[in-house]
C-alpha positions as CSV (number, residue, x, y, z in Angstrom):
1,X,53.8,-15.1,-32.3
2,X,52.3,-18.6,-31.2
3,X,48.5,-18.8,-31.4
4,X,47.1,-20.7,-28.2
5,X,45.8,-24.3,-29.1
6,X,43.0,-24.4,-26.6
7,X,42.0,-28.4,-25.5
8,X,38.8,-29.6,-26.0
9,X,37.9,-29.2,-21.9
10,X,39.0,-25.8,-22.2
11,X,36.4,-25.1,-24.9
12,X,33.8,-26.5,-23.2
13,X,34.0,-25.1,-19.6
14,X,34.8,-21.1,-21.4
15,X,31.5,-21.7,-23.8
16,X,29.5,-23.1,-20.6
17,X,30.7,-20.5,-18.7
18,X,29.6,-18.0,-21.4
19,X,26.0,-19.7,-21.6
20,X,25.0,-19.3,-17.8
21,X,26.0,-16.0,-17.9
22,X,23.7,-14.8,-20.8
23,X,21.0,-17.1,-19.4
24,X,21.5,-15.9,-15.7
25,X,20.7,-11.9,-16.8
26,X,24.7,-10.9,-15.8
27,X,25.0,-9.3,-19.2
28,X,22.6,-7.0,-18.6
29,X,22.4,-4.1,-16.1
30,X,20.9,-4.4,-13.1
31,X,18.0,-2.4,-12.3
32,X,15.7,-2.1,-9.2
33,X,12.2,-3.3,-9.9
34,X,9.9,-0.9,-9.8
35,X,6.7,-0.4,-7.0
36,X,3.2,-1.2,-8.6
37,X,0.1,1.0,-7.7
38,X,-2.2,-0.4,-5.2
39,X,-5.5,-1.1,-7.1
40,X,-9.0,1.0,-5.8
41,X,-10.6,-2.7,-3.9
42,X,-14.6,-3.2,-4.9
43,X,-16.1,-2.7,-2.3
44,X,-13.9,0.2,-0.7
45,X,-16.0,3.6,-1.3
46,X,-19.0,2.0,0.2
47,X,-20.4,5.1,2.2
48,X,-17.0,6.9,1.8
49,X,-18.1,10.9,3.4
50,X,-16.6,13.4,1.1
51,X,-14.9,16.3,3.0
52,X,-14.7,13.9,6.4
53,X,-12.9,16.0,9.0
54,X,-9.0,15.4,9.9
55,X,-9.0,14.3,13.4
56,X,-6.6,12.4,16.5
57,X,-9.0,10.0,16.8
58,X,-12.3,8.4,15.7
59,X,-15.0,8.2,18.8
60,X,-13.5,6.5,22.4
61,X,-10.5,4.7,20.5
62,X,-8.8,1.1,21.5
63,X,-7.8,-0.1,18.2
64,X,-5.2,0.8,15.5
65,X,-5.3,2.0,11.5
66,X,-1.8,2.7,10.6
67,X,-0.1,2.5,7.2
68,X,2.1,3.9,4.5
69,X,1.4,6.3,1.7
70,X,4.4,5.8,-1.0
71,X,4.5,6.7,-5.0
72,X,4.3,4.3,-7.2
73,X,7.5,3.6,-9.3
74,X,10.5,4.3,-7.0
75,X,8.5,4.2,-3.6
76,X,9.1,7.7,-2.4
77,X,7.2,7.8,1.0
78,X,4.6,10.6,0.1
79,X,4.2,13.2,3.4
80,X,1.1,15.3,3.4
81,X,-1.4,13.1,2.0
82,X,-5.1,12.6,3.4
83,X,-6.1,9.4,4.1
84,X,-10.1,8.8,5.2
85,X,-11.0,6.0,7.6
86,X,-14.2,4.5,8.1
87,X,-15.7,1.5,9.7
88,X,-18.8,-0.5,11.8
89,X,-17.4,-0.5,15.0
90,X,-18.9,-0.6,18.5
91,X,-19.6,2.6,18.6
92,X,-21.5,3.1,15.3
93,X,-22.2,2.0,11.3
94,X,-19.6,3.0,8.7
95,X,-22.3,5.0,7.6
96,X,-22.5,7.1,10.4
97,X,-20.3,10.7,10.4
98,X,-19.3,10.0,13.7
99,X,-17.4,6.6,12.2
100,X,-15.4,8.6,9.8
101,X,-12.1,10.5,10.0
102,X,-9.4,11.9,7.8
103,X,-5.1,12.1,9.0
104,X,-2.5,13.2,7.0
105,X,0.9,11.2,6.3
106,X,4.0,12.5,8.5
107,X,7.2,13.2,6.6
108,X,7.9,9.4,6.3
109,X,4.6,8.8,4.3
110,X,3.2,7.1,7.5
111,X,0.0,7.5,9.1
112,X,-2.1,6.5,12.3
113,X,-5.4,7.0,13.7
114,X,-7.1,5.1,16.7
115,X,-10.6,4.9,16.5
116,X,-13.3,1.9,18.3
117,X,-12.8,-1.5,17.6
118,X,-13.8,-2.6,14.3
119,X,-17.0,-5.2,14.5
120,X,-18.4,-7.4,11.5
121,X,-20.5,-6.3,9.3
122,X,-22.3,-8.2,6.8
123,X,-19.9,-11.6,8.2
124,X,-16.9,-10.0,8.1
125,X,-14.8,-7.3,10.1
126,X,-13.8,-5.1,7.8
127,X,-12.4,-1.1,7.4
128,X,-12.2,1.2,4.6
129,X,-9.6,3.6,3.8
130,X,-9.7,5.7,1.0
131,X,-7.1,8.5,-0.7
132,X,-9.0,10.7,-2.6
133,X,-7.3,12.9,-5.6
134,X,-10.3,15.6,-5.2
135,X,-9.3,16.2,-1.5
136,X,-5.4,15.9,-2.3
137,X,-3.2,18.1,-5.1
138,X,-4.5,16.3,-7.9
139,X,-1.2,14.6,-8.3
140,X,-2.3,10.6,-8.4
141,X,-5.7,8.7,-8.5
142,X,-7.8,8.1,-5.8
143,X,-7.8,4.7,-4.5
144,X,-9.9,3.0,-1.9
145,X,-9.2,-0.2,0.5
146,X,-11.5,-2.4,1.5
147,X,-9.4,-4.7,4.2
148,X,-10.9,-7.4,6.6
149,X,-9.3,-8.7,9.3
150,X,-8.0,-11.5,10.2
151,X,-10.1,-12.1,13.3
152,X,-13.2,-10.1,15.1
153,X,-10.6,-10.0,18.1
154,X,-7.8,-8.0,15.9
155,X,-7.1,-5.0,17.6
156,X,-5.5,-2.8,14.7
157,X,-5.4,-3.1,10.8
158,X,-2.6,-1.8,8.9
159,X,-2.9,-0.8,5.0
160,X,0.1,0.4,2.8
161,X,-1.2,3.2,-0.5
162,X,1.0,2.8,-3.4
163,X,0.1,5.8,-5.7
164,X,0.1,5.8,-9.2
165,X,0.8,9.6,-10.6
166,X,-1.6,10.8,-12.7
């Protein structure tokens, strides 16, 4: 049996070859990374209504609130799940009943609920959104959104819930 006398190129390209593979992560399994929970935003249960109603839509309509409602970790759309929506809009002051209303997520985790047109308050134009664990199975923690707009003239606002189990 001859033993294989290997030339100095040879050496160097198979241990550089060797080094960008450990350093590139290829020895390792590959693994999806996993969903973060969407953090509660300050600011987000200002005048949340406990209990508000599930409805079509909030007041006359004209503008949008959709999103998504998925588990934290693997991102499982979540269906079922009660989402509140409130805002100062044309038609009234987030702390108005009338400017609240609760939908629940279709089998896809999604949800959408037209309500008036969202107006500034305190300089900004802004809705709140809020999944609430007392209202829901008790399975993940409650979180609430506080997202502004881009502009006044934005006609719909879309939020995504990431859910962290409890």
């Amino acid at each position: 049996m001859t033993t294989p006398n290997p030339t100095r190129r040879t050496v160097v390209s198979t241990a550089g070859a060797a080094f960008l593979i450990g350093a590139s992560g290829l020895t390792r399994p590959a693994r999806a990374k996993s969903l973060e929970p969407t953090p509660t935003m300050r600011g987000g249960a200002n005048n949340y209504l406990p209990g508000a109603p599930i409805v079509d839509r909030i007041g006359g309509g004209g503008f949008w609130t959709t999103g998504t409602v998925r588990r934290a970790g693997d991102g499982a759309p979540l269906a079922g799940r009660r989402i509140q929506v409130w805002a100062h809009t044309t038609e009234g002051h987030e702390r108005d009943a009338r400017s609240h209303g609760a939908v629940l997520t279709d089998a896809n985790g999604v949800f959408r609920i037209e309500m008036p047109q969202i107006v500034p308050a305190f300089g900004q134009p802004h809705g709140h959104l809020a999944f609430d664990a007392d209202y829901d199975d008790g399975d993940f923690e409650t979180v609430f959104l506080r997202p502004v707009l881009a502009r006044a003239s934005d006609t719909s606002l879309h939020a995504e819930f990431v859910l962290r189990p409890l």
